[in-house]
BAVODO-279399 format. One record per atom (N, C-alpha, C): atom name; x, z, y; residue number from 1. Coordinates in nm, 4 decimals. Layout:
residues N
{name: CA, east: X, up: Z, north: Y, resi: NUM}
...
END
This chain:
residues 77
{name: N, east: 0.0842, up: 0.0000, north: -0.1184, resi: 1}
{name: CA, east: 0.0000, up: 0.0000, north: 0.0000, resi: 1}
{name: C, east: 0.0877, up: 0.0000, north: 0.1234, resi: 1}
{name: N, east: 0.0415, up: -0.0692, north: 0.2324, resi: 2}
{name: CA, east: 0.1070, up: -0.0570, north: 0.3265, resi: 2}
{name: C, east: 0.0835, up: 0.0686, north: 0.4102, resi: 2}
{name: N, east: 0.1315, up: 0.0502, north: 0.5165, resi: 3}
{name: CA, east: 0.0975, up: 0.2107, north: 0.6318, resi: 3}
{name: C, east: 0.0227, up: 0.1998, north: 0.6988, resi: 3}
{name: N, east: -0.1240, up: 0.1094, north: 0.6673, resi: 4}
{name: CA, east: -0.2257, up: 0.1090, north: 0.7267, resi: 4}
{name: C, east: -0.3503, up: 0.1231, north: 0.6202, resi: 4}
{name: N, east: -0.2937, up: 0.1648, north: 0.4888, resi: 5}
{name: CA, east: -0.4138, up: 0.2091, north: 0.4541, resi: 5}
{name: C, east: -0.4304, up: 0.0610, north: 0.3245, resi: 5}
{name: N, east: -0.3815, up: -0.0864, north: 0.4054, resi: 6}
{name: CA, east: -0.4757, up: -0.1909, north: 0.2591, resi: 6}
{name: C, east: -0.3793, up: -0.2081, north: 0.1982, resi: 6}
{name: N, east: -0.4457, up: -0.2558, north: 0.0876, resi: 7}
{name: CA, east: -0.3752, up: -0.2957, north: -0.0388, resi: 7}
{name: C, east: -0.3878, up: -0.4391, north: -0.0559, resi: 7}
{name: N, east: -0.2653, up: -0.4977, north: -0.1130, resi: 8}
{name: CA, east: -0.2528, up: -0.6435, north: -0.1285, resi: 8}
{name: C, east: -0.3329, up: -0.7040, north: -0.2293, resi: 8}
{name: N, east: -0.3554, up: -0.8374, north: -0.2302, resi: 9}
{name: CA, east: -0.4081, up: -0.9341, north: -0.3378, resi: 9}
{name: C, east: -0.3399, up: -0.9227, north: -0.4639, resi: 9}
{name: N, east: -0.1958, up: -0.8890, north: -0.4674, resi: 10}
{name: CA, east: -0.0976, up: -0.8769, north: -0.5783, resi: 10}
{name: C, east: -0.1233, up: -0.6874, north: -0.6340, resi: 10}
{name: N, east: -0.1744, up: -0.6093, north: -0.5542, resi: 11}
{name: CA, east: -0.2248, up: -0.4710, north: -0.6372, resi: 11}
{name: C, east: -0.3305, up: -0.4669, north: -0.6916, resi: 11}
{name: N, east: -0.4021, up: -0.5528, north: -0.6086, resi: 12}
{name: CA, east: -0.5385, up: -0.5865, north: -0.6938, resi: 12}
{name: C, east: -0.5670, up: -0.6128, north: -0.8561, resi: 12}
{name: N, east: -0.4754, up: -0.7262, north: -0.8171, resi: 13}
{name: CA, east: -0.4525, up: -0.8264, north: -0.9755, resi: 13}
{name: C, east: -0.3960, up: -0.7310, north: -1.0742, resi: 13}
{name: N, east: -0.3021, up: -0.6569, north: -1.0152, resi: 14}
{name: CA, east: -0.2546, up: -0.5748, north: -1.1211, resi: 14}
{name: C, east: -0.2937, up: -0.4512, north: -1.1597, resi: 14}
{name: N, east: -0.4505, up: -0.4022, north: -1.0808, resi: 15}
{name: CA, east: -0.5202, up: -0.2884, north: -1.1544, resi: 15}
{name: C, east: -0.6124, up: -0.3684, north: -1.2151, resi: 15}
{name: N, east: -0.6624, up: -0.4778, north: -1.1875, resi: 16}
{name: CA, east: -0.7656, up: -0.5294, north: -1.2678, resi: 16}
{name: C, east: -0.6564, up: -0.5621, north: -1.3810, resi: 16}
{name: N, east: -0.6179, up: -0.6284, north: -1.4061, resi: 17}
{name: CA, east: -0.5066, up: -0.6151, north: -1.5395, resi: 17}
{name: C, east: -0.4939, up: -0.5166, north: -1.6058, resi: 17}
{name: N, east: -0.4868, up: -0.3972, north: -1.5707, resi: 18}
{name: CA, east: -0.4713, up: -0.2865, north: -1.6179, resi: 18}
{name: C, east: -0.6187, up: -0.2265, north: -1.7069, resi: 18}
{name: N, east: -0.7219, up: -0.2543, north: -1.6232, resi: 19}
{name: CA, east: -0.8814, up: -0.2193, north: -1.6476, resi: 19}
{name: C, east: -0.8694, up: -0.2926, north: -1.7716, resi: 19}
{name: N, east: -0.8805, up: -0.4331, north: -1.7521, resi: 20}
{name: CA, east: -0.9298, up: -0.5207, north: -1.8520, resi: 20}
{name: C, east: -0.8316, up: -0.5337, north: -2.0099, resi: 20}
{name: N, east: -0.7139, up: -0.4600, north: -1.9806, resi: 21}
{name: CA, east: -0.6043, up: -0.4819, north: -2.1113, resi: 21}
{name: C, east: -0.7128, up: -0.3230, north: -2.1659, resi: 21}
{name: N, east: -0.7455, up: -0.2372, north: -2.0892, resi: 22}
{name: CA, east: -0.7581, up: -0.0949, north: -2.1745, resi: 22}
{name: C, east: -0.9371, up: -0.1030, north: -2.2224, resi: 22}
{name: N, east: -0.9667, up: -0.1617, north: -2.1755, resi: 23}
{name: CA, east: -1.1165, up: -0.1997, north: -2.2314, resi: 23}
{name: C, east: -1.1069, up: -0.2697, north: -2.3812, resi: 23}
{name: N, east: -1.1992, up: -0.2286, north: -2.4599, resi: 24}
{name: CA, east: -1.1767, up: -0.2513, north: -2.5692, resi: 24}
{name: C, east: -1.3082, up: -0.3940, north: -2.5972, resi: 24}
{name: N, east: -1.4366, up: -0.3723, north: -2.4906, resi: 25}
{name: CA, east: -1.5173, up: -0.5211, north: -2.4958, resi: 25}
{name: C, east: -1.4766, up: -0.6388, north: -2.4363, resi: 25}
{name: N, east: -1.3463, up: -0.6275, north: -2.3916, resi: 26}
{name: CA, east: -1.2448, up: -0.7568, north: -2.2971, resi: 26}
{name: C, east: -1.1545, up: -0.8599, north: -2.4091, resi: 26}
{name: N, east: -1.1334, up: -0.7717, north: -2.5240, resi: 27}
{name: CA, east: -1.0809, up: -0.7621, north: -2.6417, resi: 27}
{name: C, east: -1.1550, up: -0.8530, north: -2.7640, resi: 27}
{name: N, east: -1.0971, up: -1.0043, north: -2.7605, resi: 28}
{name: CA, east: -1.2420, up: -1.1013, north: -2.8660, resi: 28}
{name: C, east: -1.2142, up: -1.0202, north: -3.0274, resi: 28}
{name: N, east: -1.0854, up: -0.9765, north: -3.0559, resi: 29}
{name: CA, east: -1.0642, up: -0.9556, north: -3.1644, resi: 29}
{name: C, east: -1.1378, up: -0.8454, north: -3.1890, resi: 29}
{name: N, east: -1.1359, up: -0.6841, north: -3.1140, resi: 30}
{name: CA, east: -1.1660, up: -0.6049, north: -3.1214, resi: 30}
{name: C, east: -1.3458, up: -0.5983, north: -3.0980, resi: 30}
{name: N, east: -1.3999, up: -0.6895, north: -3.0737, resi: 31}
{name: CA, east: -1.5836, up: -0.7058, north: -3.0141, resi: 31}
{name: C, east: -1.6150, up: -0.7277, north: -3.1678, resi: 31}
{name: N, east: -1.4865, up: -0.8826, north: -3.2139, resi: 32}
{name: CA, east: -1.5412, up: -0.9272, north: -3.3019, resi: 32}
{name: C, east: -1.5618, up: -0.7918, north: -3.4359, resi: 32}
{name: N, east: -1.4513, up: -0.7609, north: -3.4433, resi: 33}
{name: CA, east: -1.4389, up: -0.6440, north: -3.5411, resi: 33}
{name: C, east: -1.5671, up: -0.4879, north: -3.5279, resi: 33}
{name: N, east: -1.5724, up: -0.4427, north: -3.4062, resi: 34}
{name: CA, east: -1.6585, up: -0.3848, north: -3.3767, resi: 34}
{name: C, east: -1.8623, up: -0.4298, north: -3.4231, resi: 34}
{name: N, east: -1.8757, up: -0.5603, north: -3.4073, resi: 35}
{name: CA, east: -2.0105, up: -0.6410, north: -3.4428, resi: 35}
{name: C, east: -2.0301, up: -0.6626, north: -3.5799, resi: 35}
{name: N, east: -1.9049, up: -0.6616, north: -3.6503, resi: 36}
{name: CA, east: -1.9175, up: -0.7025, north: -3.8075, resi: 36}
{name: C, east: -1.8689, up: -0.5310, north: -3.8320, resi: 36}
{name: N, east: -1.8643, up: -0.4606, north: -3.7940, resi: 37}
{name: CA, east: -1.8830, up: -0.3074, north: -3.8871, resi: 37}
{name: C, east: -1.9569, up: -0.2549, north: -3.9195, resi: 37}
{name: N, east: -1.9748, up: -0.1422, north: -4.0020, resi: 38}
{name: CA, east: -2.0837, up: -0.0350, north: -3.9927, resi: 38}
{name: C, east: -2.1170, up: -0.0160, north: -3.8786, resi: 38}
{name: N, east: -2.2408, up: 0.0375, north: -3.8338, resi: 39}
{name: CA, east: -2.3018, up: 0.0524, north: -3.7406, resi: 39}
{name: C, east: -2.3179, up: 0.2086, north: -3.7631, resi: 39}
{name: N, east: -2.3042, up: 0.2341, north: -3.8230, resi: 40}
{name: CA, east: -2.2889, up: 0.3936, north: -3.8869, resi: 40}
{name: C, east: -2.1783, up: 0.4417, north: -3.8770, resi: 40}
{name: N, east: -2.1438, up: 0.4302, north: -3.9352, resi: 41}
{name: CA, east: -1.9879, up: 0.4775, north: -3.9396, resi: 41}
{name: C, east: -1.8837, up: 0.3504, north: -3.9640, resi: 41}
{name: N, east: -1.7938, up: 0.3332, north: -3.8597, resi: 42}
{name: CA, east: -1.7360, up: 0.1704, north: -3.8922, resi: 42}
{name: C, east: -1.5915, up: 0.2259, north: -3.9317, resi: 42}
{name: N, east: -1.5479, up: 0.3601, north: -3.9470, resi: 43}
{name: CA, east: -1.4246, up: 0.3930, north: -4.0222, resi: 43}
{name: C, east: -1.4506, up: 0.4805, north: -4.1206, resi: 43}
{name: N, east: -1.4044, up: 0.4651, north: -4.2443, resi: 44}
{name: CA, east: -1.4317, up: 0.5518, north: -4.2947, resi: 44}
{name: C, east: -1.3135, up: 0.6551, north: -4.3070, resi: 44}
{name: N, east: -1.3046, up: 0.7681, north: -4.4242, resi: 45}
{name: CA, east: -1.2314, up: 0.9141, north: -4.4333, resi: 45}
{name: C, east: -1.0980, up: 0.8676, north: -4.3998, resi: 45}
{name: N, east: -1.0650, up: 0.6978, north: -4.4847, resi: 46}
{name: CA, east: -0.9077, up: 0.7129, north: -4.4165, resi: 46}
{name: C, east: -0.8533, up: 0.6562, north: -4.3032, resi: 46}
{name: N, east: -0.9705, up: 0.6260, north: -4.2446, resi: 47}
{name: CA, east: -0.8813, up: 0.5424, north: -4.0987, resi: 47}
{name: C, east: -0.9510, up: 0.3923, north: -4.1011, resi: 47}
{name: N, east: -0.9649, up: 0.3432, north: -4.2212, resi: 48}
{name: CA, east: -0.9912, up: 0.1803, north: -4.2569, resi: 48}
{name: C, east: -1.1137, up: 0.1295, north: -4.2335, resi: 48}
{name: N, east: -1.1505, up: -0.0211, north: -4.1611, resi: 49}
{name: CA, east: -1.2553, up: -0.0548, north: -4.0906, resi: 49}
{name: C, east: -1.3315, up: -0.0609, north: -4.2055, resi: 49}
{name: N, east: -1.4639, up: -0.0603, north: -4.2169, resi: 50}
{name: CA, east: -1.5857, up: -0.0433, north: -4.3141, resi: 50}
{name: C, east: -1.6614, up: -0.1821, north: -4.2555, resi: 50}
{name: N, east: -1.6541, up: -0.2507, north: -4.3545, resi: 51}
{name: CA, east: -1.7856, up: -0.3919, north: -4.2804, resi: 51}
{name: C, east: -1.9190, up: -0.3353, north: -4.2783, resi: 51}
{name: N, east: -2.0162, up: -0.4380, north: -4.2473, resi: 52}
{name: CA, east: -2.1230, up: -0.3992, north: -4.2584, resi: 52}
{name: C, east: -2.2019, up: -0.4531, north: -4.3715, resi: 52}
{name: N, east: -2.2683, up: -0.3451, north: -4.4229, resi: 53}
{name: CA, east: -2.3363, up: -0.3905, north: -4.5611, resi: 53}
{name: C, east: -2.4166, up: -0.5239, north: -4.5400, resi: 53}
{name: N, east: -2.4740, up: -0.5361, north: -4.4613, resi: 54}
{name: CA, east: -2.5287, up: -0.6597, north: -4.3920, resi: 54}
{name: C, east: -2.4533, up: -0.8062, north: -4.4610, resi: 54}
{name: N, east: -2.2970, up: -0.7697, north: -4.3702, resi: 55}
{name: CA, east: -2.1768, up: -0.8699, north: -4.3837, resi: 55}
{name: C, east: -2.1346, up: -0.9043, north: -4.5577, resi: 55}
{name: N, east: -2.1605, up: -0.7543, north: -4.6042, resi: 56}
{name: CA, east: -2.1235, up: -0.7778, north: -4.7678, resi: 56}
{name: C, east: -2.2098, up: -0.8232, north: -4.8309, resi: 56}
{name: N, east: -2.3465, up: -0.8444, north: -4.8031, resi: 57}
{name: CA, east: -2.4294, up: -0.8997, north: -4.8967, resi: 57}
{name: C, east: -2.4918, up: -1.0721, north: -4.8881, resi: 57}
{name: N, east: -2.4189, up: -1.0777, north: -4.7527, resi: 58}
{name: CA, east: -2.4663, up: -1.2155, north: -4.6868, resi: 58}
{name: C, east: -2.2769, up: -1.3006, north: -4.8036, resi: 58}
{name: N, east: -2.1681, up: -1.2052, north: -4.7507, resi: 59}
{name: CA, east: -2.1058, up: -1.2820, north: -4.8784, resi: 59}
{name: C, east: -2.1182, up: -1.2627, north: -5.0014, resi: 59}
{name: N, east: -2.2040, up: -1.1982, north: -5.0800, resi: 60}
{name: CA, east: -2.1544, up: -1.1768, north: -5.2077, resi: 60}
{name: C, east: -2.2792, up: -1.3010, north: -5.2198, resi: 60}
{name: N, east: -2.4218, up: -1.2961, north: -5.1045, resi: 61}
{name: CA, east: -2.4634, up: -1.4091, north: -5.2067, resi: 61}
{name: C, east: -2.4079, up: -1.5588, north: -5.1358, resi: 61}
{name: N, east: -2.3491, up: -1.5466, north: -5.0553, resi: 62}
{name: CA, east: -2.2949, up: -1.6996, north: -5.0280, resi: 62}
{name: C, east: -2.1636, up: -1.7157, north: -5.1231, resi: 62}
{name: N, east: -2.0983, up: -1.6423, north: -5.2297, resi: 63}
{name: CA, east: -2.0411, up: -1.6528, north: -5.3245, resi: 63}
{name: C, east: -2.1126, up: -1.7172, north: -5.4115, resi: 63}
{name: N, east: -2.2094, up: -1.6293, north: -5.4932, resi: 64}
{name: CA, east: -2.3104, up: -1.6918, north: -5.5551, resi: 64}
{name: C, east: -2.3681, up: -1.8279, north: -5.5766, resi: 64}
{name: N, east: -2.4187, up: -1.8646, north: -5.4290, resi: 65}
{name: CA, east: -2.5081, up: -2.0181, north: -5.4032, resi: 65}
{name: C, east: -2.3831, up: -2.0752, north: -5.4266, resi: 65}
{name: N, east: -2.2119, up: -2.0772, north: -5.3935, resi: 66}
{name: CA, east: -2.1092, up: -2.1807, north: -5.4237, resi: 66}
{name: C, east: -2.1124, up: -2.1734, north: -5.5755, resi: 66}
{name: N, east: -2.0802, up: -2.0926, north: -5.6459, resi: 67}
{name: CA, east: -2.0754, up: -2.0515, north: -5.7999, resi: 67}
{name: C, east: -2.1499, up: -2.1708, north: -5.8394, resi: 67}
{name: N, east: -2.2874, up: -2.1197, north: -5.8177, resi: 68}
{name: CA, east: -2.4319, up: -2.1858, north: -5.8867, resi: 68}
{name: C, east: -2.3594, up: -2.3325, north: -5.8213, resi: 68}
{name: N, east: -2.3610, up: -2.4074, north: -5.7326, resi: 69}
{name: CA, east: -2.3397, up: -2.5524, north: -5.6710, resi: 69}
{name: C, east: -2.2072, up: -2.5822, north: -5.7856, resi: 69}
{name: N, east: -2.0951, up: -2.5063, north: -5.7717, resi: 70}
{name: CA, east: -2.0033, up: -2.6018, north: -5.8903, resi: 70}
{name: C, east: -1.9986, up: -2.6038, north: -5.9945, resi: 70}
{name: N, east: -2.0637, up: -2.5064, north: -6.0704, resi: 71}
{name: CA, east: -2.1195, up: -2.5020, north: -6.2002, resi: 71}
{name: C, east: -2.2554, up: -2.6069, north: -6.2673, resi: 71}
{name: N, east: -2.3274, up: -2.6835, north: -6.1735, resi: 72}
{name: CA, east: -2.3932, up: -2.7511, north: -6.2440, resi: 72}
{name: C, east: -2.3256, up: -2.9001, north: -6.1142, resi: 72}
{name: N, east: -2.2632, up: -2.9095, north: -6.0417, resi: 73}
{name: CA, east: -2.2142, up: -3.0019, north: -5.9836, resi: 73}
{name: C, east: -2.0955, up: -3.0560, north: -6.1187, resi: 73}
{name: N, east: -1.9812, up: -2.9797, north: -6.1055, resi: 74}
{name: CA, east: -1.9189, up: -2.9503, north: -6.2127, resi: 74}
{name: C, east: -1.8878, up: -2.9765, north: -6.3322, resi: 74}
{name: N, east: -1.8966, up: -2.8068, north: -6.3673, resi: 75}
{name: CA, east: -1.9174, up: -2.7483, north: -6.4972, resi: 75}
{name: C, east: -2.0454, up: -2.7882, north: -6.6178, resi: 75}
{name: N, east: -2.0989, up: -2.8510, north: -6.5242, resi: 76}
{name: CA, east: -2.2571, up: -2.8523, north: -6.6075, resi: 76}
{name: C, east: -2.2340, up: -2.9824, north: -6.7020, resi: 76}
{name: N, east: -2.1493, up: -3.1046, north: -6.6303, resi: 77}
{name: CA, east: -2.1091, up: -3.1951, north: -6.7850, resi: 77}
{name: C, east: -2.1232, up: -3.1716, north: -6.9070, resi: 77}
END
């Protein structure tokens, strides 16, 4: 700051920098990770992210529907 009190365009930039690195919704990785967790509890006892049951059942059956597709695409000969 100068000795009148304002602050420059260049202190600016660098508290908003500061805001936006410590925010964790500024963060695509961390939103993304946060949206696909438990909504309950998204860590569990040891520290480790917990998906959301939601997320696990939408893959176990989009496992499935591929299974079933190359098995009679396939396997079914």
């Amino acid at each position: 700051m100068d000795s009148q009190g304002y602050i420059s365009a260049e202190e600016v930039r660098q508290a908003l920098r500061h805001i936006y690195l410590s925010d964790a919704e500024s963060n695509l990785q961390n939103a993304l990770l946060e949206s696909l967790s438990d909504e309950l509890k998204p860590v569990d006892e040891k520290g480790r992210w917990k998906p959301s049951p939601l997320l696990v059942l939408t893959i176990v059956l989009l496992c499935a529907l591929v299974g079933v597709f190359v098995y009679f695409s396939v396997g079914g000969r």
